[in-house]
Structure formats: structure tokens, C-alpha cells
C-alpha positions as a Markdown table, in Angstrom:
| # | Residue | x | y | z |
|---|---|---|---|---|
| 1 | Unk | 0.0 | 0.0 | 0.0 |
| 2 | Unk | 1.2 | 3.1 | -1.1 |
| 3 | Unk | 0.0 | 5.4 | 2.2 |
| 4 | Unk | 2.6 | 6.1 | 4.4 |
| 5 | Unk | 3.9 | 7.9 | 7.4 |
| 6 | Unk | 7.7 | 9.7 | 6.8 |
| 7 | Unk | 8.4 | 11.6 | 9.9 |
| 8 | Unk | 5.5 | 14.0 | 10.6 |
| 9 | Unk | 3.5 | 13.4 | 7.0 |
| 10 | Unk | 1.3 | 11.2 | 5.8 |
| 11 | Unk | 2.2 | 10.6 | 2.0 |
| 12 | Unk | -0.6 | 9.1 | -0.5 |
| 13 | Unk | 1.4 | 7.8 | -3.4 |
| 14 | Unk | 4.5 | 9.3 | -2.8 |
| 15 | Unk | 3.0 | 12.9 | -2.6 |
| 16 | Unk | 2.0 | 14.8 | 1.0 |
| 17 | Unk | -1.2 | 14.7 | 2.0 |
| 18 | Unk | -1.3 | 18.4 | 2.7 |
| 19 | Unk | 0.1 | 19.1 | -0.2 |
| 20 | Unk | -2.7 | 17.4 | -2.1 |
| 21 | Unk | -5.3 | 19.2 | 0.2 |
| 22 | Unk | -3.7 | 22.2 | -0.7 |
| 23 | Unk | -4.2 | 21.9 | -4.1 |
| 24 | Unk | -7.6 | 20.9 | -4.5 |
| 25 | Unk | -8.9 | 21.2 | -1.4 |
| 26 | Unk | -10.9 | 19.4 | 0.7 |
| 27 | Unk | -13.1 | 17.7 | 1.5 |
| 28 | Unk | -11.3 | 15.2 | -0.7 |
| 29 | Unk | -11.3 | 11.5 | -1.9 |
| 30 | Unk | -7.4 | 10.6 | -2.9 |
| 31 | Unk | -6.6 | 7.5 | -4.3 |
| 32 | Unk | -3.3 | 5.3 | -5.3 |
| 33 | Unk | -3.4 | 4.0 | -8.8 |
| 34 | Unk | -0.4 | 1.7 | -7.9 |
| 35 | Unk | -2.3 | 0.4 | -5.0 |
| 36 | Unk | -5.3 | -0.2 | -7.3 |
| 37 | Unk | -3.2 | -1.9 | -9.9 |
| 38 | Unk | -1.8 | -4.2 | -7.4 |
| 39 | Unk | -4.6 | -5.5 | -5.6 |
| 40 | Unk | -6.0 | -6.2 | -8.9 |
| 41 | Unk | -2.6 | -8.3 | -9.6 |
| 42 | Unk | -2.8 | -10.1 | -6.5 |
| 43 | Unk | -6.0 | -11.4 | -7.3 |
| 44 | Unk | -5.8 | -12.2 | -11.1 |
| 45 | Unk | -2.3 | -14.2 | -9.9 |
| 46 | Unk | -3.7 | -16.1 | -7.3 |
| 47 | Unk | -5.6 | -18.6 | -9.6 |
| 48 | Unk | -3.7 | -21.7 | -11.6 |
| 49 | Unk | -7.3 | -21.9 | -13.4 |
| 50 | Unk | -7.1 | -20.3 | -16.6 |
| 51 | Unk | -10.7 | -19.1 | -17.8 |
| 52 | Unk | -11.1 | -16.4 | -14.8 |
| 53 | Unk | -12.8 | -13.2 | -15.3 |
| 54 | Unk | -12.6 | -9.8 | -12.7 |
| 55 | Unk | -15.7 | -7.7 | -13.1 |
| 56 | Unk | -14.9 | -5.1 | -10.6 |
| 57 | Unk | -17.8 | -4.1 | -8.5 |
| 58 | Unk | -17.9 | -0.3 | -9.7 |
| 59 | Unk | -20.6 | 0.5 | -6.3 |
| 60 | Unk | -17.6 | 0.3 | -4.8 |
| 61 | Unk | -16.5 | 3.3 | -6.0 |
| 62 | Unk | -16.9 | 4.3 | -9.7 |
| 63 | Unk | -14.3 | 7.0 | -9.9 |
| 64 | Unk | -13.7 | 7.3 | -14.2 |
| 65 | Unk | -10.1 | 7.2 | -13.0 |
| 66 | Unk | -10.0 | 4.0 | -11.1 |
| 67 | Unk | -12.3 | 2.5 | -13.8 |
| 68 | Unk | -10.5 | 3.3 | -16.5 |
| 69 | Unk | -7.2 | 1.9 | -15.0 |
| 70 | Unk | -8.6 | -1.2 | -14.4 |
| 71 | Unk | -10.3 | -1.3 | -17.9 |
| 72 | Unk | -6.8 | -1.0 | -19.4 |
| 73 | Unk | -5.9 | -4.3 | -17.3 |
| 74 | Unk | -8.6 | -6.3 | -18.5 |
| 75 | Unk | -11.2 | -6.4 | -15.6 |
| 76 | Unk | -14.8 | -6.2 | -16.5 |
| 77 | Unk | -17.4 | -4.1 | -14.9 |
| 78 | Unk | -20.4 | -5.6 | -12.1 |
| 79 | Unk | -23.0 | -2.9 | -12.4 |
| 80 | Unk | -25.7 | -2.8 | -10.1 |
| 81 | Unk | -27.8 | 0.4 | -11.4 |
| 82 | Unk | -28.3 | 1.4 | -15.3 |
| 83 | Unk | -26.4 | 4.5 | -14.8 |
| 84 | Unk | -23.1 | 2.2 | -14.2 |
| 85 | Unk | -23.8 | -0.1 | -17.3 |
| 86 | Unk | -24.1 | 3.5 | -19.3 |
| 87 | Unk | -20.9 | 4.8 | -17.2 |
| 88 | Unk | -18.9 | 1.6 | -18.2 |
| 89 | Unk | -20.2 | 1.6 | -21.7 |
| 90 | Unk | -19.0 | 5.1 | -22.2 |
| 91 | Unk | -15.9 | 4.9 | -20.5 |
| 92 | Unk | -15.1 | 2.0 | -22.9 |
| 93 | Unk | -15.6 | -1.1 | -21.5 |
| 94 | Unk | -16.6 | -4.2 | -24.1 |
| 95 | Unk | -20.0 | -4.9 | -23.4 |
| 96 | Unk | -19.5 | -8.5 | -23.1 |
| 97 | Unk | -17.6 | -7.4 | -19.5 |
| 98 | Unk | -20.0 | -5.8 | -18.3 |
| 99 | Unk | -22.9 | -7.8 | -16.1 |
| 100 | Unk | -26.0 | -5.8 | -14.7 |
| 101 | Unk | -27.7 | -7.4 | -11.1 |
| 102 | Unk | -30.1 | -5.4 | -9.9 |
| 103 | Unk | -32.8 | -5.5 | -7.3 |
| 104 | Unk | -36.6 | -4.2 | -8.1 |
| 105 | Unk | -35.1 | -3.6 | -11.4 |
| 106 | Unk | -38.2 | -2.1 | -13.8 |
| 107 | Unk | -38.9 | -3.0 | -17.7 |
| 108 | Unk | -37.6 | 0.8 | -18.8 |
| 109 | Unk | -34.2 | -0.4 | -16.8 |
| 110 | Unk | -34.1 | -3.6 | -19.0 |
| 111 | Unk | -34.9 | -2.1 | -21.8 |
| 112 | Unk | -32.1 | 0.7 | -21.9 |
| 113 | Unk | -30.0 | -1.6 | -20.6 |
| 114 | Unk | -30.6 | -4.8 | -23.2 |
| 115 | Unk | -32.4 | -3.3 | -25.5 |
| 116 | Unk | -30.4 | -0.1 | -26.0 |
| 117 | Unk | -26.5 | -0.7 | -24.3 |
| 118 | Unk | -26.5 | -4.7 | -25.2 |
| 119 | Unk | -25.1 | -5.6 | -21.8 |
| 120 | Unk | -26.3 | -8.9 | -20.1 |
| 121 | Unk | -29.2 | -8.2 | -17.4 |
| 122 | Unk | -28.3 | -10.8 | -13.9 |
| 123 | Unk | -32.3 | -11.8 | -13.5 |
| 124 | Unk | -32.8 | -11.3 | -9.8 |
| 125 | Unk | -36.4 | -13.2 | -9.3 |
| 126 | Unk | -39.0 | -15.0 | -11.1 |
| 127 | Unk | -41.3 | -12.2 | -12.2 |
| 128 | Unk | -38.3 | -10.5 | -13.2 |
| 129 | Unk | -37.5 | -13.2 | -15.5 |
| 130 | Unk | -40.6 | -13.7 | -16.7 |
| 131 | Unk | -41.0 | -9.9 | -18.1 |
| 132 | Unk | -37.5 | -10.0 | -19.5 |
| 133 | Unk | -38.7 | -13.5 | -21.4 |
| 134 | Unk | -41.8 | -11.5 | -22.9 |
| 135 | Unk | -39.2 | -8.4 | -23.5 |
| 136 | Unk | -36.0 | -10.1 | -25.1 |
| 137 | Unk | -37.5 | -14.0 | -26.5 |
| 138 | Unk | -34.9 | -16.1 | -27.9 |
| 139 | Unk | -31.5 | -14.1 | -26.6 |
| 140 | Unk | -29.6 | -14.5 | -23.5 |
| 141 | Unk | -30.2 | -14.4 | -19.9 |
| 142 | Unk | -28.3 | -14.8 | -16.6 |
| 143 | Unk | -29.8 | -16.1 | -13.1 |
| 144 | Unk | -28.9 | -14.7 | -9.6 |
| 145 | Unk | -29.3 | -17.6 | -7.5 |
| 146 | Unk | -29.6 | -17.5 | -3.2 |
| 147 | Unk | -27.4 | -20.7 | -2.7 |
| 148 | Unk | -29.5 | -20.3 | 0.9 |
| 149 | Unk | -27.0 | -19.3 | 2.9 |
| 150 | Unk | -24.7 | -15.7 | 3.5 |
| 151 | Unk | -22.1 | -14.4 | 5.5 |
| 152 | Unk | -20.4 | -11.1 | 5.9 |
| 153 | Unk | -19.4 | -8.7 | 8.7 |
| 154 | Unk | -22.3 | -7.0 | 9.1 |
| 155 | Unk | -26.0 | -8.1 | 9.1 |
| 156 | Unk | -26.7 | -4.9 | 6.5 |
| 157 | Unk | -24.6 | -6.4 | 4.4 |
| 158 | Unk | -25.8 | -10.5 | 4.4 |
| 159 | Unk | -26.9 | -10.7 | 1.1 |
| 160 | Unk | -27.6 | -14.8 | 0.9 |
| 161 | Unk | -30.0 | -16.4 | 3.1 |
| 162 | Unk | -33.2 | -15.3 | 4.2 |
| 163 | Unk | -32.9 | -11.8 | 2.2 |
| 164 | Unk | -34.6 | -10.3 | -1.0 |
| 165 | Unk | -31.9 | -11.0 | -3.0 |
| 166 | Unk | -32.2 | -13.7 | -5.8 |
| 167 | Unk | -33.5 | -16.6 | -6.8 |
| 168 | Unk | -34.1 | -19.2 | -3.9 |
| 169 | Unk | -31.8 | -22.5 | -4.9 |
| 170 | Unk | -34.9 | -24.4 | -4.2 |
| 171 | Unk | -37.1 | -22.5 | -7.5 |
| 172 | Unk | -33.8 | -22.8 | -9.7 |
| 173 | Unk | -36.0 | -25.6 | -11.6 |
| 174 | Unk | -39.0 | -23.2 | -12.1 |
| 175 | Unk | -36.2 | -20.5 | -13.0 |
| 176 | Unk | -35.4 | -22.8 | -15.9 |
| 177 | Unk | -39.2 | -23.7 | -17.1 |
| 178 | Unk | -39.7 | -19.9 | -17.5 |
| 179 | Unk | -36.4 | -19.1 | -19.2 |
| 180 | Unk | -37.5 | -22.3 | -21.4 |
| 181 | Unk | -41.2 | -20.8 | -22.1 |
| 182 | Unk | -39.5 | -18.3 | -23.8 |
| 183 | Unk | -36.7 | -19.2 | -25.8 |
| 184 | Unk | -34.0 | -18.3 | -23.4 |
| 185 | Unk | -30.5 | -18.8 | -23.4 |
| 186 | Unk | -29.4 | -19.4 | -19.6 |
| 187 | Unk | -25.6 | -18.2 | -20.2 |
| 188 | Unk | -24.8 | -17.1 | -16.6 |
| 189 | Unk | -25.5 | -18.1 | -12.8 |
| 190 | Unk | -24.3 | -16.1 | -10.4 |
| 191 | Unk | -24.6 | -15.5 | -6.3 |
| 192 | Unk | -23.6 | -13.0 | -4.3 |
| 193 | Unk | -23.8 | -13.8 | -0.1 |
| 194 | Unk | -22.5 | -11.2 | 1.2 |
| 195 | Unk | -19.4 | -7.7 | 2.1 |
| 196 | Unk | -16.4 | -8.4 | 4.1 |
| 197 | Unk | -15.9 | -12.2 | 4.0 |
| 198 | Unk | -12.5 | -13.1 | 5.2 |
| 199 | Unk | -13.2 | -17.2 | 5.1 |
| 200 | Unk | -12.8 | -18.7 | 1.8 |
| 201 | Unk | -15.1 | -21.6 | 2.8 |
| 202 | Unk | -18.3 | -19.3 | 1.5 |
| 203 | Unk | -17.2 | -19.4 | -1.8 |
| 204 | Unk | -16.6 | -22.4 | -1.9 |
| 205 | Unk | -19.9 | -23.3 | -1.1 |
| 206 | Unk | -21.4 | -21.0 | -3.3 |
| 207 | Unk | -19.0 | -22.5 | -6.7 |
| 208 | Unk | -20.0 | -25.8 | -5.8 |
| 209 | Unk | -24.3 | -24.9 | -6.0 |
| 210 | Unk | -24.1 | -22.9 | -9.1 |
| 211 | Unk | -21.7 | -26.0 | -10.6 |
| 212 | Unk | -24.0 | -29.0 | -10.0 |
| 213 | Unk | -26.9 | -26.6 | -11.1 |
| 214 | Unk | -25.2 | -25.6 | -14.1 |
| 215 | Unk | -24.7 | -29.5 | -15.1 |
| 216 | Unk | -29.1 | -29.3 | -15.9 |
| 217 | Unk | -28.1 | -26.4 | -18.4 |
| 218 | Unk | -27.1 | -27.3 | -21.6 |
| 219 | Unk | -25.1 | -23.6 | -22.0 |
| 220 | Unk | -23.6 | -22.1 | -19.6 |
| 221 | Unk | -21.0 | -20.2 | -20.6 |
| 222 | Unk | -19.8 | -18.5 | -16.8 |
| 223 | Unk | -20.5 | -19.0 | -13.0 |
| 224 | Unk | -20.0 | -15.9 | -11.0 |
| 225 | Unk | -19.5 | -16.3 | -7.3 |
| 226 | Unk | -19.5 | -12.6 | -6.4 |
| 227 | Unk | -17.3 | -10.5 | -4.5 |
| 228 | Unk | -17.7 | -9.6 | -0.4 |
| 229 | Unk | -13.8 | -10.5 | 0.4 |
| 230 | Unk | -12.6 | -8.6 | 3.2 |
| 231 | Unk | -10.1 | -5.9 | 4.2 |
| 232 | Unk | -8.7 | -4.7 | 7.1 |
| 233 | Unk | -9.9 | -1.4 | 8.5 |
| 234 | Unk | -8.1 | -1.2 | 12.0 |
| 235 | Unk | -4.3 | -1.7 | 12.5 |
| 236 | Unk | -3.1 | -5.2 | 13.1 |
| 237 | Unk | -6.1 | -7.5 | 11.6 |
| 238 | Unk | -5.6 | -9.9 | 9.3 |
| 239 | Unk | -6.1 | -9.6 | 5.4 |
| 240 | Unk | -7.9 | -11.9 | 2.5 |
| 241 | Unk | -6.6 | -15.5 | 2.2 |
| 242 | Unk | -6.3 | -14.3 | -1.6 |
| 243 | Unk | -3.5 | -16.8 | -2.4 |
| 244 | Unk | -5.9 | -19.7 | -0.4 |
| 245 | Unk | -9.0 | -18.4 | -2.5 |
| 246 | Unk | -7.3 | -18.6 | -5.8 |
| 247 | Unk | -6.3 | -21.9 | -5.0 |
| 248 | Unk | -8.9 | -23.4 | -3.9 |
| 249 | Unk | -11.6 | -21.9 | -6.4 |
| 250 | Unk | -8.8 | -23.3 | -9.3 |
| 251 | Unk | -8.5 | -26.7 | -7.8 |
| 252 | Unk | -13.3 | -26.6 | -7.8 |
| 253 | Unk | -13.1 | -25.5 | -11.5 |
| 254 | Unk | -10.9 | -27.9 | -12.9 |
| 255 | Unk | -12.9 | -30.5 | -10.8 |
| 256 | Unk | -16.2 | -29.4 | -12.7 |
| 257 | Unk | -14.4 | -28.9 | -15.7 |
| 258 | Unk | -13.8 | -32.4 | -16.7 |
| 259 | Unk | -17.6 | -33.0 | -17.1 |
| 260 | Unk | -18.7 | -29.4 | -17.8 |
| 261 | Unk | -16.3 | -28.3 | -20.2 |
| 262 | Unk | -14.0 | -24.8 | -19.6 |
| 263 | Unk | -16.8 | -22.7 | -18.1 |
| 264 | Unk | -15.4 | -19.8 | -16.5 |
| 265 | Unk | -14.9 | -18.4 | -13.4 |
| 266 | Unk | -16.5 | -14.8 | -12.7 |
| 267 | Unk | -15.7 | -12.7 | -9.8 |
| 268 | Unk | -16.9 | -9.2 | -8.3 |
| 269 | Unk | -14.4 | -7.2 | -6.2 |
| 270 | Unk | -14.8 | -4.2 | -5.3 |
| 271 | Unk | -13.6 | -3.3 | -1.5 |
| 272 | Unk | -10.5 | -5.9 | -2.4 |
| 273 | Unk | -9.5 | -3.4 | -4.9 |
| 274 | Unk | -9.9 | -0.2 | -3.6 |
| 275 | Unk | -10.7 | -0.4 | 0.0 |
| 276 | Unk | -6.9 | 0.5 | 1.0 |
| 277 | Unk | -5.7 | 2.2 | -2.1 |
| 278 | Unk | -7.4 | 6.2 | -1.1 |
| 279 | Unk | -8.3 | 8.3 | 1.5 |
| 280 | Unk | -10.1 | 10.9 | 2.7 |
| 281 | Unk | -8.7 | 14.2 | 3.5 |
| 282 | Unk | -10.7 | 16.7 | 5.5 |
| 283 | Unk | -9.3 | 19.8 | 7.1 |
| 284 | Unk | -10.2 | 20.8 | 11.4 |
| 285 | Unk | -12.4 | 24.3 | 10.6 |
| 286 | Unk | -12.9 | 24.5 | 14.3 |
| 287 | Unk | -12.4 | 23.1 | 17.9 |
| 288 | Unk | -15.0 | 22.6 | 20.7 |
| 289 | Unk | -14.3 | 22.3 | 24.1 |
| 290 | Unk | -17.8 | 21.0 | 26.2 |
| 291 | Unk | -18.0 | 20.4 | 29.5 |
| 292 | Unk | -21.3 | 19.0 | 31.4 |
| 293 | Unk | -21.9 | 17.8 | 35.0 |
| 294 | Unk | -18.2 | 17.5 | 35.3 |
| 295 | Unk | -17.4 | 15.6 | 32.3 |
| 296 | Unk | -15.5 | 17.2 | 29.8 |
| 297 | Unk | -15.5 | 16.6 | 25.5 |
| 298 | Unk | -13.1 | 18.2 | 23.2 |
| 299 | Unk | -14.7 | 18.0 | 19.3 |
| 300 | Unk | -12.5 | 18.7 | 16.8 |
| 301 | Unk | -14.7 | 19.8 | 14.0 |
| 302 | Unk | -14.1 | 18.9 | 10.3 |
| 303 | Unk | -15.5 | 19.8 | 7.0 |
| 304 | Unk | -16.4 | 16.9 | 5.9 |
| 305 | Unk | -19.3 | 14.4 | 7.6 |
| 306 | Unk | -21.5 | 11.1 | 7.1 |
| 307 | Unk | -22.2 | 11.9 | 3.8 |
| 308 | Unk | -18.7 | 10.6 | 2.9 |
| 309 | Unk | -18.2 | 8.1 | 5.3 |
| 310 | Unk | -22.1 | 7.0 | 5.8 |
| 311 | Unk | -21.3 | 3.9 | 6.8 |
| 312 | Unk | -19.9 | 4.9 | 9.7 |
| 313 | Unk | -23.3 | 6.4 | 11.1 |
| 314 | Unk | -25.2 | 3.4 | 9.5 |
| 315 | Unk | -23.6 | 0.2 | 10.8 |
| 316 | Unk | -20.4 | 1.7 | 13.5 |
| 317 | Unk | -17.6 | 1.2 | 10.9 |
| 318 | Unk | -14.5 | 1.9 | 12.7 |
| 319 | Unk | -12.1 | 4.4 | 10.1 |
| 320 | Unk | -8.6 | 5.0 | 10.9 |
| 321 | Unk | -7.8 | 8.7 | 11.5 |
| 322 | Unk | -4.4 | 10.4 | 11.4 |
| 323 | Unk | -3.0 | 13.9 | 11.9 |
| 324 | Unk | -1.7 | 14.1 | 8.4 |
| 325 | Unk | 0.4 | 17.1 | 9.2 |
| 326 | Unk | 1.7 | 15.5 | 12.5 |
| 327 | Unk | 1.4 | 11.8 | 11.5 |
| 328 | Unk | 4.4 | 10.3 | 13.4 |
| 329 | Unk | 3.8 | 12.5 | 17.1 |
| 330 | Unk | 2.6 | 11.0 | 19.7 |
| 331 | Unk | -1.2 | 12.1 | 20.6 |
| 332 | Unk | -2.0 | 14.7 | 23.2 |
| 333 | Unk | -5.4 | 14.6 | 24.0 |
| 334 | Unk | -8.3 | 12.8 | 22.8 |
| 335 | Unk | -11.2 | 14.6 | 20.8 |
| 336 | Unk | -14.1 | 13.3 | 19.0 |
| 337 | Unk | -13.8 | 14.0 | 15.3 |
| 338 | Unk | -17.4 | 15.2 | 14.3 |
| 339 | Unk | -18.6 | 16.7 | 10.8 |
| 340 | Unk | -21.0 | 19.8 | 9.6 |
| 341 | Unk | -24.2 | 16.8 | 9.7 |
């Protein structure tokens, strides 16, 4: 990772931090592209099984900067609103890389998004599928599927299981009557359980359901297992088995692959890639000293608030926060760091 205390600074790709803050101001989102381009390494090398695919999660943040660097290493694009697909497809990723899952997702959505971009729409239930059928007969179509279980660090963000999201495992059969009714080419099956996964056992779980289900399709062309995999936030936990994940999701495909052919292996990162590659640079506009019934606060007020960071206020992320223009002293008092919301 290419953010870094020297002395006093904090450094974001070899440049100051208040440098940067200087220039552009703040508030401010900076990000490594070295960082970005290594995590994405890291990943693509982890796997011995040759027919893998990255579409990178753009929700996780679809800076045109970061998305373009990781469209000039190959990766594809997960896109979970129209506005993304159009975002990709402008910004000039192949539209055979690009993948749409959405949730509640309404016929003008499929339409711009099949019928106008010509990306593949993820089908996230059965009514869904059956208005697609009646929209697009005879083209191509891929399933979400709940494998019936999730995991994740947080219960927000549990996206397997007993949740809205997909296809229950049990009505995959029904799934395929439907896509049958009308002509449909099932190319794709794909879950997604759940953020900030550190076990690689999940996965595995997941690659194994959507590989016995693809053996009733006669088809499929990709199985896409999602993203979720974890990164540290405070000092001192433990990272991503990546190297165990790439591993053992090689050693399932070639399994599958004698009797299924080379079908190949999707995957959705998006915190992975990013999550400790930028950082947000906000400046102290003013500081509060409060004292009530004997207890005493000091606030040190920023300009920036929950609107950046929101999921601090919605599920108690912990964020790392440093001094960057006194990053290597030792602390002197302790202040809660509060925004202008």
C-alpha cells in the first residue's frame, strides 16, 4: 500500500497529503493507482485456473479514474444500477464485460439496458425473469441464485440467506421452465452472499451450487460467485486469504471442468481493490471544548461528515484517523472528530 507515514507526513502515493489538500482542497477523496493496480494483480495471480474473469464491482466506488485503470488491465465491470452499465459503456468497457444485477429492477431499466447498451441483465427473481422473457425471447439471460445461505461482517450487508436478493436455490428448476417458455438462453448463474468475508469456505460453497446446477443447463458459458472478500480497516487484523482463495476456487473449477467443459470463473471485487488504495482528506475548521456535570469533550470539527463516510453512522464502521500534518507525534489529547451533519 502506497500510504505512508515519513516523519511527521502522511504521504498518498509518494505525494503529501497536505500538499494534495492544498491543491484541490478538501473535502477530498485521494486514491493510489499503484495500489489499485496491485490489488488487482494479487487477485488475477492467485488462480492456476485459466478461464477467470474480474468484473470489478464499480458500487464500490466508480471514480472514471480507477475505472479506466482497471479497464486497461482487463477487468470487466459488475453494475448494479443502469447509470453504471451507461458509465462503463461510455468509459469504454466491451459490453461483453459488463454484467447488470439489480434488485426491483423495472422494464424501462431492462430495456435501456438490453435493448439499447446490449449488456447482459443478472435476473434477480422469477417475475423479473418472466417480463424479460416477454421483452427479449430467444437471446440471452443470466440467473442470480440464493445458494441459501450468507455471510459477511455485518448483518446490512448478508446478502444470501433469508434476504430479498435472488433466486431461492430451491425454484432454480422453475427458473429454468420460464427461461425455457420463452426461448432463453441461460448463459450465466451467479450469487452474491455477502461484504467483508474473510473465510474462503463461503465461496466455496457458493461455486460448488451454481456448478451442480449448471450440469441441468445445456449452456452455460460463466459461473459468478460474487465478491464480499474482506479488508482490514483497523491496525493489526488480518487480510484476505487471496492466495488460499485462488487456490482453492482453481483446484473446484478444474474438478467441474472435466464434465462441464472450460466454463469460466466470474468474480466481483470491489472493496479488495480499492478499499486501501485512497483516502479521505478533510481539514479541522474549528475546535469545541464542552464540558457537562463534570465531564468534559473536546470536538474537533471537520469539513467533511457522514455523507462521505455513511457507513460509519449506518452500521459503526471503525475508520482510521491520522493527523496528516503531525502523523508520526505521539497524541496529546483525545477529541471526538465530528462533521457539519
Amino acid at each position: 500500500m502506497v500510504i505512508e507515514v515519513r516523519g511527521p507526513h502522511l504521504y498518498v502515493g509518494g505525494l503529501r497529503a497536505e500538499d494534495i489538500a492544498d491543491r484541490f482542497g478538501t473535502p477530498l477523496f485521494a486514491y493510489d493507482r499503484e495500489t489499485v493496480e496491485e490489488n488487482y494483480g494479487k487477485l488475477v495471480g492467485s488462480f492456476t485456473y485459466e478461464n477467470v474473469e474480474i468484473l470489478y464491482s464499480c458500487k464500490a466506488n466508480n471514480n472514471p479514474g480507477i475505472l479506466s485503470a482497471l479497464r486497461e488491465l482487463g477487468a470487466g465491470l459488475d453494475a448494479s444500477s443502469p447509470w453504471e452499465v451507461l458509465l462503463g459503456v461510455r468509459l469504454g468497457f466491451p459490453r461483453e464485460r459488463i454484467l447488470f444485477t439489480g434488485v426491483g429492477v423495472a422494464d424501462e431499466e431492462m430495456r435501456f439496458v438490453r435493448g439499447e447498451l446490449g449488456v447482459l441483465v443478472n435476473v434477480d427473481s422469477l417475475p423479473q425473469l418472466r417480463r424479460y422473457g416477454r421483452m427479449f425471447p430467444g437471446t440471452e439471460v443470466s440467473i442470480r441464485i440464493n445458494p441459501g445461505f450468507g455471510a459477511g461482517y455485518h448483518e446490512f450487508t448478508t446478502t444470501g440467506g433469508l434476504t430479498k436478493f435472488g433466486i431461492d436455490v430451491s425454484s432454480a428448476s422453475r427458473a429454468l421452465e420460464i427461461a425455457g417458455e420463452h426461448g432463453l438462453r441461460v448463459v450465466g448463474l451467479h450469487a452474491h452472499i455477502g461484504s467483508g468475508i474473510f473465510s474462503v469456505e463461503p465461496y466455496a460453497r457458493v461455486a460448488r451450487v451454481l456448478l451442480e446446477l449448471a450440469r441441468k443447463i445445456p449452456h452455460v458459458e460463466f459461473i459468478d460467485v460474487g465478491g464480499g472478500m474482506g479488508v482490514p480497516y483497523r491496525p493489526g487484523e488480518g487480510a484476505f486469504d487471496h492466495i488460499g482463495f485462488g487456490r482453492t476456487m482453481s483446484k473446484i473449477m478444474e474438478e467441474y471442468s472435466r464434465t462441464l467443459g472450460n466454463v469460466k470463473l466470474r468474480l466481483e471485487p470491489g472493496r479488495f481493490i480499492v478499499g486501501n488504495a485512497g483516502v479521505l482528506l478533510t481539514r479541522v475548521v474549528d475546535v469545541k471544548e464542552v464540558e457537562v456535570g463534570g465531564i468534559r469533550k473536546v470536538f474537533a470539527v471537520v469539513d467533511s461528515s457522514v455523507n462521505h463516510i455513511p457507513r460509519a453512522a449506518m452500521m459503526g464502521t471503525y475508520y482510521e484517523v491520522v493527523h496528516a500534518s503531525r502523523a508520526g507525534a505521539p497524541a496529546e489529547v483525545e477529541v471526538d472528530v465530528v462533521g457539519n451533519l
